[in-house]
Biopython code that builds the backbone (N, CA, C, O; Angstrom):
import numpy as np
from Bio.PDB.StructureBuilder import StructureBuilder

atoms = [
    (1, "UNK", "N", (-12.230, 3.494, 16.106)),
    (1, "UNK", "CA", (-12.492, 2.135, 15.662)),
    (1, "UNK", "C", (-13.927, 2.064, 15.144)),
    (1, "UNK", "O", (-14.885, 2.089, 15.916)),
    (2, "UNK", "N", (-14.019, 1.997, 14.165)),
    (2, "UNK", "CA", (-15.110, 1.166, 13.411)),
    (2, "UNK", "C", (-15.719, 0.353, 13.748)),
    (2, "UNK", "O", (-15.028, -0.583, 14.150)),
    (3, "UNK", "N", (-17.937, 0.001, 13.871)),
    (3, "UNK", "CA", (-18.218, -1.132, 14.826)),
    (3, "UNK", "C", (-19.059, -1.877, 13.542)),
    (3, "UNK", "O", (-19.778, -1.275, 12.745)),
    (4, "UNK", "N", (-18.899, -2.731, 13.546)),
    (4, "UNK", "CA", (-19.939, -3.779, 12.405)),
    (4, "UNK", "C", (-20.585, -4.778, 13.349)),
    (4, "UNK", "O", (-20.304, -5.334, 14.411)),
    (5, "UNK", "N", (-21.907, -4.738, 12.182)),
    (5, "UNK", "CA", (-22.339, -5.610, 13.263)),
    (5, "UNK", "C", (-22.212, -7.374, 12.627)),
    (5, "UNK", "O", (-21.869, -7.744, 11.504)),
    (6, "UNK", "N", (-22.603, -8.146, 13.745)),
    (6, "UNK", "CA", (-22.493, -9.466, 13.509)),
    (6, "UNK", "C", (-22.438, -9.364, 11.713)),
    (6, "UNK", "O", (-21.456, -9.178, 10.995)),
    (7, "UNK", "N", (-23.828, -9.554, 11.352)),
    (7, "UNK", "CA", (-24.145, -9.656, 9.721)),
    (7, "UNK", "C", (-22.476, -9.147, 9.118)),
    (7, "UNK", "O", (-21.490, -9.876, 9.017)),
    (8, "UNK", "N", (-22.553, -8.094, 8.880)),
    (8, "UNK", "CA", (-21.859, -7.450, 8.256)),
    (8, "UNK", "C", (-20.256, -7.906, 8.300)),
    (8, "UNK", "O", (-19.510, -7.636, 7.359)),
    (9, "UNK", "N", (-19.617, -8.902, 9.940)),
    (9, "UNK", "CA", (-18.585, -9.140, 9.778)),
    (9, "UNK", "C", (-18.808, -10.537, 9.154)),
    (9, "UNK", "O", (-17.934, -10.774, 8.321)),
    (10, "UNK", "N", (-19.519, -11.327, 9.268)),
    (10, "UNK", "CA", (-20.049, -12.158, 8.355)),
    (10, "UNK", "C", (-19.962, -12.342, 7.075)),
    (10, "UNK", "O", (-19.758, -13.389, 6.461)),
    (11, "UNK", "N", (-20.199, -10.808, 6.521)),
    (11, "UNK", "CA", (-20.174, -11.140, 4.964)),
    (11, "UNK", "C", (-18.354, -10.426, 4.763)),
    (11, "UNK", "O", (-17.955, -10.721, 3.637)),
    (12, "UNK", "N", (-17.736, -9.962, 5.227)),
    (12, "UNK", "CA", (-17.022, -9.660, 5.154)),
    (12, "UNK", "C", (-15.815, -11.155, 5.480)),
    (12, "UNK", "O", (-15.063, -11.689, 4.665)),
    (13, "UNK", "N", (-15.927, -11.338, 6.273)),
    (13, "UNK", "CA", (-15.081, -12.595, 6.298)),
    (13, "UNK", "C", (-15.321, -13.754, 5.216)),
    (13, "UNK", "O", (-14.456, -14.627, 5.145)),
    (14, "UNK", "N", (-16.352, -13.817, 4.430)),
    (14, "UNK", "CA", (-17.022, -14.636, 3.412)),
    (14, "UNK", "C", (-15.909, -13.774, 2.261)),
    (14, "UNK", "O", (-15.317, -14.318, 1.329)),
    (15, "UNK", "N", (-15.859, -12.734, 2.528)),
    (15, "UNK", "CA", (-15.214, -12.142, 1.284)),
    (15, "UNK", "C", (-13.549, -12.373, 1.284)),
    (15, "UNK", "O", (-13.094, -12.932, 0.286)),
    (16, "UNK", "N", (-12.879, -12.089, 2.042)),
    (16, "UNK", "CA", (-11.964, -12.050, 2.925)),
    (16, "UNK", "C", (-10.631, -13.855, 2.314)),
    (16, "UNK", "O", (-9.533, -14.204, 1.882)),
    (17, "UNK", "N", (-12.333, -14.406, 2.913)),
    (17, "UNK", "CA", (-11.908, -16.074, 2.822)),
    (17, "UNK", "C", (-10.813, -16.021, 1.707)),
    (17, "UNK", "O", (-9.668, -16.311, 2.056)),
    (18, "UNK", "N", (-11.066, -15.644, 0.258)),
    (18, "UNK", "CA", (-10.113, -15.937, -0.773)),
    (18, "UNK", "C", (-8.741, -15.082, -0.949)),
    (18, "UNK", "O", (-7.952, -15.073, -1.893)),
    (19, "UNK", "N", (-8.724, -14.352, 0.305)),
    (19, "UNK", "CA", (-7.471, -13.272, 0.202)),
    (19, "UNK", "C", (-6.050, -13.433, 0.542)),
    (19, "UNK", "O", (-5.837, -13.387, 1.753)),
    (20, "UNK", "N", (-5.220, -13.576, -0.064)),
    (20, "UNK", "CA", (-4.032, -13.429, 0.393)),
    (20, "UNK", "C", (-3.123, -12.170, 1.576)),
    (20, "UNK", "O", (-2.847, -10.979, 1.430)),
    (21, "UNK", "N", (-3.009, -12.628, 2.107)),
    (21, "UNK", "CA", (-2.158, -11.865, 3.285)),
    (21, "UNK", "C", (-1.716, -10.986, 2.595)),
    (21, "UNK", "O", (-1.114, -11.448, 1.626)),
    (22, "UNK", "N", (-1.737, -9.484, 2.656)),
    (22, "UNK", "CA", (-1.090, -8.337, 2.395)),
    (22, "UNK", "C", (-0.331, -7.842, 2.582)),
    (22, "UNK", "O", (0.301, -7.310, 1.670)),
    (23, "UNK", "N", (0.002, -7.746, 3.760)),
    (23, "UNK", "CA", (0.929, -6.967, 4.894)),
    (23, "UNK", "C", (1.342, -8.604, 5.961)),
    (23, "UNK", "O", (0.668, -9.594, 6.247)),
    (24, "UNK", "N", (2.701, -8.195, 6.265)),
    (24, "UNK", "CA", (2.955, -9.492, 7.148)),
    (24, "UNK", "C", (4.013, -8.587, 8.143)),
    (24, "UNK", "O", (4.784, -7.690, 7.803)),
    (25, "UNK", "N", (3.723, -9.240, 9.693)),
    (25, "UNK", "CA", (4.271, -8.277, 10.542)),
    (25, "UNK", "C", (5.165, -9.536, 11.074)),
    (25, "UNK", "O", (4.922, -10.707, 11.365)),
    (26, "UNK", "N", (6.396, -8.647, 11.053)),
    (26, "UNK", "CA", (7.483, -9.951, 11.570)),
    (26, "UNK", "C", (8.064, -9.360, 13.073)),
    (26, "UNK", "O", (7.506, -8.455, 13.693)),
    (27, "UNK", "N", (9.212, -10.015, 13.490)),
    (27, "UNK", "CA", (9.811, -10.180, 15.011)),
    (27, "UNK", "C", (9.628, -8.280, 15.287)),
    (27, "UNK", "O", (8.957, -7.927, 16.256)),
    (28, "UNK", "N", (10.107, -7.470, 14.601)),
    (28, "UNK", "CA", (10.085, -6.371, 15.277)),
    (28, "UNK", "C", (8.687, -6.137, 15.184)),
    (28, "UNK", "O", (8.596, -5.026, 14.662)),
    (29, "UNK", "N", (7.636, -6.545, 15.390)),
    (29, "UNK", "CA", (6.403, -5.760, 15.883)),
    (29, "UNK", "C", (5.513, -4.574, 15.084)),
    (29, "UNK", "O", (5.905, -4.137, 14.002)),
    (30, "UNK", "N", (4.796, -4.298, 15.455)),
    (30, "UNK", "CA", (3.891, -3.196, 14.889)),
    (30, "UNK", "C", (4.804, -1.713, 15.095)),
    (30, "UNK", "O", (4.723, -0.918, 16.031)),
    (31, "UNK", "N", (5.663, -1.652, 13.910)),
    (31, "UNK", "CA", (6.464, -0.240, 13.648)),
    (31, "UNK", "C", (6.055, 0.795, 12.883)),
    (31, "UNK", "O", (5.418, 0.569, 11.855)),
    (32, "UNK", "N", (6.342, 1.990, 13.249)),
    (32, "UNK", "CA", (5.836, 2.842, 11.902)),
    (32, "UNK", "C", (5.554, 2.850, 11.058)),
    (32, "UNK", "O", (4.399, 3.157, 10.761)),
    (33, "UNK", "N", (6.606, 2.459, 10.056)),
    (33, "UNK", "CA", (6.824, 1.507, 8.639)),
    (33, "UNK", "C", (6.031, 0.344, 8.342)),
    (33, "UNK", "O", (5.750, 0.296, 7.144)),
    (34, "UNK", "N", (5.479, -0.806, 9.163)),
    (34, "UNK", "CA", (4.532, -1.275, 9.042)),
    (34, "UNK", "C", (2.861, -0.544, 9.073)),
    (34, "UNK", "O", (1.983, -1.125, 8.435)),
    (35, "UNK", "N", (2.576, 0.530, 9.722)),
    (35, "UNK", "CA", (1.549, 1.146, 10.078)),
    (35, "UNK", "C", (1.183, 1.778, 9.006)),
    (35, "UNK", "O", (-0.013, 1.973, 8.792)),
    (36, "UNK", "N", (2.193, 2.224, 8.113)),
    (36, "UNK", "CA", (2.445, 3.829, 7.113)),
    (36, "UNK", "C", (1.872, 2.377, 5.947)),
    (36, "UNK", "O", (0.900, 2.620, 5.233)),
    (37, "UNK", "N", (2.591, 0.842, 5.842)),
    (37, "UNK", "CA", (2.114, -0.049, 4.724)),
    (37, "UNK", "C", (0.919, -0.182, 4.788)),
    (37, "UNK", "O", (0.250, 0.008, 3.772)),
    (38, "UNK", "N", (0.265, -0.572, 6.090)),
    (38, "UNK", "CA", (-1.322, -0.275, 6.050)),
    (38, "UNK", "C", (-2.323, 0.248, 5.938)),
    (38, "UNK", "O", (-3.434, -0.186, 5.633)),
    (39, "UNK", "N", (-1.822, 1.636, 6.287)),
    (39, "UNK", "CA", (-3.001, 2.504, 5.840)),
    (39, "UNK", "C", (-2.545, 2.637, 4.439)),
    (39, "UNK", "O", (-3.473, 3.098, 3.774)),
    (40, "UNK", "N", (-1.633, 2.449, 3.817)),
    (40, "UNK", "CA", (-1.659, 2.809, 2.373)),
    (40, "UNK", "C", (-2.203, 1.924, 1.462)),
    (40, "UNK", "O", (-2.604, 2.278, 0.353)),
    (41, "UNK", "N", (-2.244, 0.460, 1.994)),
    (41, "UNK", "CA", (-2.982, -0.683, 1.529)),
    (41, "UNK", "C", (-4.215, -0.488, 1.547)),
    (41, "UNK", "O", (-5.027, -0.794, 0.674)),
    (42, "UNK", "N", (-4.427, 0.111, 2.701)),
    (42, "UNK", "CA", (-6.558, 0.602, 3.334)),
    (42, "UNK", "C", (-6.742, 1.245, 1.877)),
    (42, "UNK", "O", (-7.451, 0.987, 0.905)),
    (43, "UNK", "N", (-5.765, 2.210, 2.186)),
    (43, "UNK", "CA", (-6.502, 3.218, 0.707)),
    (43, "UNK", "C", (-6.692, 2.087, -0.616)),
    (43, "UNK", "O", (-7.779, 2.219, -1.179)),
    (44, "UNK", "N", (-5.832, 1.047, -1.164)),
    (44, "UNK", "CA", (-6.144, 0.490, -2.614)),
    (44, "UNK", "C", (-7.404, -0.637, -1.641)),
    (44, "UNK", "O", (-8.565, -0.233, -1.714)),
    (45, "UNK", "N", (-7.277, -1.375, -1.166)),
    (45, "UNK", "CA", (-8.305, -2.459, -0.811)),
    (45, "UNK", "C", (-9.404, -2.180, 0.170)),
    (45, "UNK", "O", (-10.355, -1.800, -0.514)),
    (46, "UNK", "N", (-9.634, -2.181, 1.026)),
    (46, "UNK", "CA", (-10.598, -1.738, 2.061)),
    (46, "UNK", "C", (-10.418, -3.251, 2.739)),
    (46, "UNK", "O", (-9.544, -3.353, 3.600)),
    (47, "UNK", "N", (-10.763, -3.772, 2.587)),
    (47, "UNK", "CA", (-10.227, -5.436, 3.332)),
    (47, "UNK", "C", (-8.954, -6.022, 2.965)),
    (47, "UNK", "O", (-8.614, -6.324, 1.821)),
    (48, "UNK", "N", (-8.153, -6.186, 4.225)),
    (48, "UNK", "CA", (-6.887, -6.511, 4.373)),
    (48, "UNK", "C", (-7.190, -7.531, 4.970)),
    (48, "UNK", "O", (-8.118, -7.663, 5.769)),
    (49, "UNK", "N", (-6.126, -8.631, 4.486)),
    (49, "UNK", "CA", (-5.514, -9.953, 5.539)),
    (49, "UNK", "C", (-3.973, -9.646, 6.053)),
    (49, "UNK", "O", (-3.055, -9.349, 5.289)),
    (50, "UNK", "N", (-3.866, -9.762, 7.373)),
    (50, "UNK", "CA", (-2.346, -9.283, 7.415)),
    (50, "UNK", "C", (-1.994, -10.422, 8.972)),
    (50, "UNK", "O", (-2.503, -10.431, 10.093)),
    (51, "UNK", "N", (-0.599, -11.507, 8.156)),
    (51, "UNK", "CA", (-0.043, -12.202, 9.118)),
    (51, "UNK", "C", (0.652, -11.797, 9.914)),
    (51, "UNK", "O", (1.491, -10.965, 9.569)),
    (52, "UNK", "N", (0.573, -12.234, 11.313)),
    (52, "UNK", "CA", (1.672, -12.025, 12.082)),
    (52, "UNK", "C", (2.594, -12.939, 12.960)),
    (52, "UNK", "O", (2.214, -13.585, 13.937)),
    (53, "UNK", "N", (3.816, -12.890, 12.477)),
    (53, "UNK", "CA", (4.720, -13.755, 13.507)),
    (53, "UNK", "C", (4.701, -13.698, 14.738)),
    (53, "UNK", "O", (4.235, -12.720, 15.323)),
    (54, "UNK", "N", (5.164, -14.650, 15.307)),
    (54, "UNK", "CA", (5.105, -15.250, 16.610)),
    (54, "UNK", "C", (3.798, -16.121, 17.375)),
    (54, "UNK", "O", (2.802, -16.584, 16.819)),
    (55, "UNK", "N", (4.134, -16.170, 18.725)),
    (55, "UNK", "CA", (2.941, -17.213, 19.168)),
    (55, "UNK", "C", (2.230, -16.859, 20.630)),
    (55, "UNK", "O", (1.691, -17.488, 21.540)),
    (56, "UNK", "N", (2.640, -15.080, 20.224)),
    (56, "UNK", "CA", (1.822, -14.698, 21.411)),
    (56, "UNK", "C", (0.673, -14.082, 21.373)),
    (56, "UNK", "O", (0.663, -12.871, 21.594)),
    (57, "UNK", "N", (-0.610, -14.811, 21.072)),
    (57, "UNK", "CA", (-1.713, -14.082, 20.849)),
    (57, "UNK", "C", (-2.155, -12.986, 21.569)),
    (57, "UNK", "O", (-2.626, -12.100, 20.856)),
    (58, "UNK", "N", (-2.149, -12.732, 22.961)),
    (58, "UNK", "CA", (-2.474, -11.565, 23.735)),
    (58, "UNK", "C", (-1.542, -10.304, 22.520)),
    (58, "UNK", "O", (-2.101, -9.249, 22.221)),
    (59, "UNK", "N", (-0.208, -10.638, 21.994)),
    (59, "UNK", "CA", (0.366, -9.559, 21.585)),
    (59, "UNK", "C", (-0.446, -9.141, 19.971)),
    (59, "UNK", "O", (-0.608, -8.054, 19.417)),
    (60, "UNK", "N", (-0.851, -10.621, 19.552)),
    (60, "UNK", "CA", (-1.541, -10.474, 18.724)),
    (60, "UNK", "C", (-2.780, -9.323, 18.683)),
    (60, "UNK", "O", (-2.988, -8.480, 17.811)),
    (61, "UNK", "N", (-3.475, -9.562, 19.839)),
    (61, "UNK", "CA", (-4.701, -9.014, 19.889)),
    (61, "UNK", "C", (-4.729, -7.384, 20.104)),
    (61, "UNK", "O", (-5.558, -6.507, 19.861)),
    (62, "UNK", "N", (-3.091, -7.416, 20.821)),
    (62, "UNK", "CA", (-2.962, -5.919, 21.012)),
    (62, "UNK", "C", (-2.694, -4.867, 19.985)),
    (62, "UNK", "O", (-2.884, -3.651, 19.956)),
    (63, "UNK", "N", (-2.058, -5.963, 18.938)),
    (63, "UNK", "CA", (-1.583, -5.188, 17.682)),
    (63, "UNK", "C", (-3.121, -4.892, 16.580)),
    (63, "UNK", "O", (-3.106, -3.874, 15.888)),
    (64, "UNK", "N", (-4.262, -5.765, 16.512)),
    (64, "UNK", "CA", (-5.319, -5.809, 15.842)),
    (64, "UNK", "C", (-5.628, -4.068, 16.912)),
    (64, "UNK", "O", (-5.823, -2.974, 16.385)),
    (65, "UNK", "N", (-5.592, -4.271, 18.057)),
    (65, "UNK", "CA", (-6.516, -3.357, 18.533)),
    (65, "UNK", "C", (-5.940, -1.744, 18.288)),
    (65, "UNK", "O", (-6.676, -0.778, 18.086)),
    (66, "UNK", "N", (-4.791, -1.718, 18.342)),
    (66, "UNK", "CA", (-3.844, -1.191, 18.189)),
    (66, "UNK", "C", (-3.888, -0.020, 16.408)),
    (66, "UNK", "O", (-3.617, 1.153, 16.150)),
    (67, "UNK", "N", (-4.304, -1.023, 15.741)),
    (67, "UNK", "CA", (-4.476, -0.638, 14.317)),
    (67, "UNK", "C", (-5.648, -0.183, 14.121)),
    (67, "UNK", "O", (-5.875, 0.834, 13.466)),
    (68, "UNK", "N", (-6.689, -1.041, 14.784)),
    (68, "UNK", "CA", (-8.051, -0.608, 14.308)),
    (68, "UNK", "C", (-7.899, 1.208, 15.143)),
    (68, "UNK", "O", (-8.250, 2.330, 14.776)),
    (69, "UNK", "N", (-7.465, 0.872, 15.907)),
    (69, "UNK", "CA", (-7.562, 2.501, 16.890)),
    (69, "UNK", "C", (-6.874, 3.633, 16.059)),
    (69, "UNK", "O", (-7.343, 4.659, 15.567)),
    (70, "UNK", "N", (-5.805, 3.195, 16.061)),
    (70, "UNK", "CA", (-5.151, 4.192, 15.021)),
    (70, "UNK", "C", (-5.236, 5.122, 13.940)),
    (70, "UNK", "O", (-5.009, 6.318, 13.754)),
    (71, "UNK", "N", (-5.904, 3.513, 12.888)),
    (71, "UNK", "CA", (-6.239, 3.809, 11.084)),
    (71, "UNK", "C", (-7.857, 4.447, 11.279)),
    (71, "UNK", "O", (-8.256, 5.347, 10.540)),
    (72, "UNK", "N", (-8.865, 3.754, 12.556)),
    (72, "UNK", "CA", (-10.079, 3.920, 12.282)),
    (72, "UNK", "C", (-10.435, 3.108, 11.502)),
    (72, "UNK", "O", (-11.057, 3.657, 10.592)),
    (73, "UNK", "N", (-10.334, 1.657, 11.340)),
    (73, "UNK", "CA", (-10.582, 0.444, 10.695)),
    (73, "UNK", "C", (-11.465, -0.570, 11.987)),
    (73, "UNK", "O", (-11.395, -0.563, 13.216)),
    (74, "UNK", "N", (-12.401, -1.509, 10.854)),
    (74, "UNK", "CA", (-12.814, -2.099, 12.342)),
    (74, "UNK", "C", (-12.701, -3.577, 11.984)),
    (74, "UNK", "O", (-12.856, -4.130, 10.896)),
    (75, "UNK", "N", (-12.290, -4.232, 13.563)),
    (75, "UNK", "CA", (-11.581, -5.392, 13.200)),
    (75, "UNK", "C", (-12.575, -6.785, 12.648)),
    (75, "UNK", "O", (-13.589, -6.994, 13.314)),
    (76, "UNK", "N", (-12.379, -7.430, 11.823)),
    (76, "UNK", "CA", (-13.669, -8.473, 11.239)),
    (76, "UNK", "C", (-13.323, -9.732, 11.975)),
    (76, "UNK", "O", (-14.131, -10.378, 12.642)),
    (77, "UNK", "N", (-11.613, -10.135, 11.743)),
    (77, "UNK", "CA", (-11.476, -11.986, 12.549)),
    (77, "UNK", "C", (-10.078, -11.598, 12.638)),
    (77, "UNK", "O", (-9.384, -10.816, 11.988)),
    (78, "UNK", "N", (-9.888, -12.266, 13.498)),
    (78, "UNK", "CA", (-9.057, -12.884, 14.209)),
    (78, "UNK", "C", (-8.501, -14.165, 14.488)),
    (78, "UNK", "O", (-8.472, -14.499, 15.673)),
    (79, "UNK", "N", (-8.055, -14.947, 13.631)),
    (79, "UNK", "CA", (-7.722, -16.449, 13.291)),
    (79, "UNK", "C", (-6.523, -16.793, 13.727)),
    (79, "UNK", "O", (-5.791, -16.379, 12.829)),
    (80, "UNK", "N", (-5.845, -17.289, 14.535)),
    (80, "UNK", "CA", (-4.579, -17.961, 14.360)),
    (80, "UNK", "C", (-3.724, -16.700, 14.291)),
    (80, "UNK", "O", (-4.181, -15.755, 14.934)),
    (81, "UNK", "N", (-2.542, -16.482, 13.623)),
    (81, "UNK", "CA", (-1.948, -15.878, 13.062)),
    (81, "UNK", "C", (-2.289, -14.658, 12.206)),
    (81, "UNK", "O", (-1.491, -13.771, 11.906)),
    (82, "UNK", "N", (-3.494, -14.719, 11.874)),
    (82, "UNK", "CA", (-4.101, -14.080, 10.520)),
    (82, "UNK", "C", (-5.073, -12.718, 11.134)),
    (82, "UNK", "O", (-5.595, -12.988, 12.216)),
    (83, "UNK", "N", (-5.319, -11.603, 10.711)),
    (83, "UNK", "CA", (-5.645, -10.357, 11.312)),
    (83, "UNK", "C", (-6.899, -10.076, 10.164)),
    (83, "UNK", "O", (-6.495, -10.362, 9.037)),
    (84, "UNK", "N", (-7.917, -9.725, 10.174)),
    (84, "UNK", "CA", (-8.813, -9.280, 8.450)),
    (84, "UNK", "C", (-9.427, -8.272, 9.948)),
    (84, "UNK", "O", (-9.872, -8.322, 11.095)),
    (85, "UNK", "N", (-8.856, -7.084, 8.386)),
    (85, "UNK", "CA", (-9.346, -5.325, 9.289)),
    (85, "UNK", "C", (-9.931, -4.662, 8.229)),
    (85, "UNK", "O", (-9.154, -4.596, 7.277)),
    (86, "UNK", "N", (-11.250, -4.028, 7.980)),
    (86, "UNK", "CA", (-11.826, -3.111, 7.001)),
    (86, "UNK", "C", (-11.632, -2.104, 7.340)),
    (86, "UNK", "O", (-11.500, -1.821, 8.531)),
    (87, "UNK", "N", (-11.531, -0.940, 6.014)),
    (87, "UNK", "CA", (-11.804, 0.404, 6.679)),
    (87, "UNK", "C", (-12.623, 0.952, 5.052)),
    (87, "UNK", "O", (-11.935, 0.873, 4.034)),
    (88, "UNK", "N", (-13.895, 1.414, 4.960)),
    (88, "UNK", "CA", (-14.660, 1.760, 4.089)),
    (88, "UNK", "C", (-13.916, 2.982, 2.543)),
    (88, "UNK", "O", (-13.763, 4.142, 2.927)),
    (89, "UNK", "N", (-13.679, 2.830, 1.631)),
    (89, "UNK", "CA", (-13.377, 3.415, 0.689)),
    (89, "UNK", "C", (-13.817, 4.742, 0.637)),
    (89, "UNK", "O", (-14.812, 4.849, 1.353)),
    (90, "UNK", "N", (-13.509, 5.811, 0.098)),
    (90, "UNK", "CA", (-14.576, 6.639, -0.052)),
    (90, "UNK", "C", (-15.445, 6.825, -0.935)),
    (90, "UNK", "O", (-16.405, 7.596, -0.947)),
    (91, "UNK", "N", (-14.789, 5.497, -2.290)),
    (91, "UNK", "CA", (-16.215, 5.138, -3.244)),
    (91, "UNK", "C", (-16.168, 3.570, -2.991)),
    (91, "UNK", "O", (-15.549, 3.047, -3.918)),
    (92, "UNK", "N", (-16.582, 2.685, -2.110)),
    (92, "UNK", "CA", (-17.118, 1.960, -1.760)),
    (92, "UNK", "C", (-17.063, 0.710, -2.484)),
    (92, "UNK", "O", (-18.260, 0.579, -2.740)),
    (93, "UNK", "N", (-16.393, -0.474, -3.077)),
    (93, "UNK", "CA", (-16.466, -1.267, -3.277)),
    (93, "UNK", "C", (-16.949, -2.383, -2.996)),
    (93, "UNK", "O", (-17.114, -3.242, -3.862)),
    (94, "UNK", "N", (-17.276, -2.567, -1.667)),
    (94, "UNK", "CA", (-17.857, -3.721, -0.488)),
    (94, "UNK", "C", (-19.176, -2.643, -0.603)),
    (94, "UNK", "O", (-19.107, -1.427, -0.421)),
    (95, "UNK", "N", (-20.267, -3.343, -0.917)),
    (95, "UNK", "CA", (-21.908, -2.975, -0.506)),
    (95, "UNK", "C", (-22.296, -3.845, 0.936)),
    (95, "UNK", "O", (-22.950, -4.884, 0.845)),
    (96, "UNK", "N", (-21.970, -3.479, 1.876)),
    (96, "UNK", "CA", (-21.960, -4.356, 3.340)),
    (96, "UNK", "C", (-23.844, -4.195, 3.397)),
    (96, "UNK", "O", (-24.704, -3.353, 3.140)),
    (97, "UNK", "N", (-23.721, -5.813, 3.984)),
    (97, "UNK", "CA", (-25.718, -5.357, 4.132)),
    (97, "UNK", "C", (-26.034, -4.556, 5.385)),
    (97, "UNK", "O", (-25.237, -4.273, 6.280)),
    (98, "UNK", "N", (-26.969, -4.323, 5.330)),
    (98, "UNK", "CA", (-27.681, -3.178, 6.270)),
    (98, "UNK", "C", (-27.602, -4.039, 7.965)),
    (98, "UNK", "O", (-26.816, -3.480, 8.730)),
    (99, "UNK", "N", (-28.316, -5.269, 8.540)),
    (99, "UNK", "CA", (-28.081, -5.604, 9.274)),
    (99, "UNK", "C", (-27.233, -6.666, 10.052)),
    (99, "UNK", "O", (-27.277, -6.710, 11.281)),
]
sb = StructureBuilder()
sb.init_structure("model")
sb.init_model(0)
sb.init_chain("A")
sb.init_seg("    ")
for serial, (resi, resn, name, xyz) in enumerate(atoms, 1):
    if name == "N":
        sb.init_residue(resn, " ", resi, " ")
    sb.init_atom(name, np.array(xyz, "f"), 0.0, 1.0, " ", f" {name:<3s}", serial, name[0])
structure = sb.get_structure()
């Protein structure tokens, strides 16, 4: 997992703000096939918004943690329903500030 600091999830959620949900995780949960859509999304965007059904946030939180561990993405917010996870390009589109 990836650690940012305050600043940096800051400007990232500023960025974030105008994004449409990418990936949307429905009743069956965080599956392979959902996992295999995300990291393949990581690779074109580096900041993802990704909804998830239902109304159990603890499950929510497990699935954010769950991904960031996995992909090596680190998690920015956590809203409601709504998940925003970065994972850095290897040519860099987001110039994140220093502190």
């Amino acid at each position: 997992m990836l650690n940012l600091t305050s600043g940096q999830r800051r400007f990232l959620r500023a960025q974030a703000h105008s994004l449409s949900p990418v990936i949307l995780i429905g009743d069956a949960g965080l599956t392979a096939g959902v996992m295999k859509e995300i990291e393949h999304s990581l690779n074109s965007h580096e900041l993802l918004k990704i909804k998830v059904a239902g109304n159990d946030r603890g499950l929510r939180e497990n699935m954010l943690t769950e991904i960031c561990t996995v992909l090596e993405t680190a998690p920015v917010q956590h809203i409601g329903k709504t998940l925003v996870i970065y994972k850095p390009a290897k040519k860099p589109r987001l110039i994140l500030p220093k502190s």
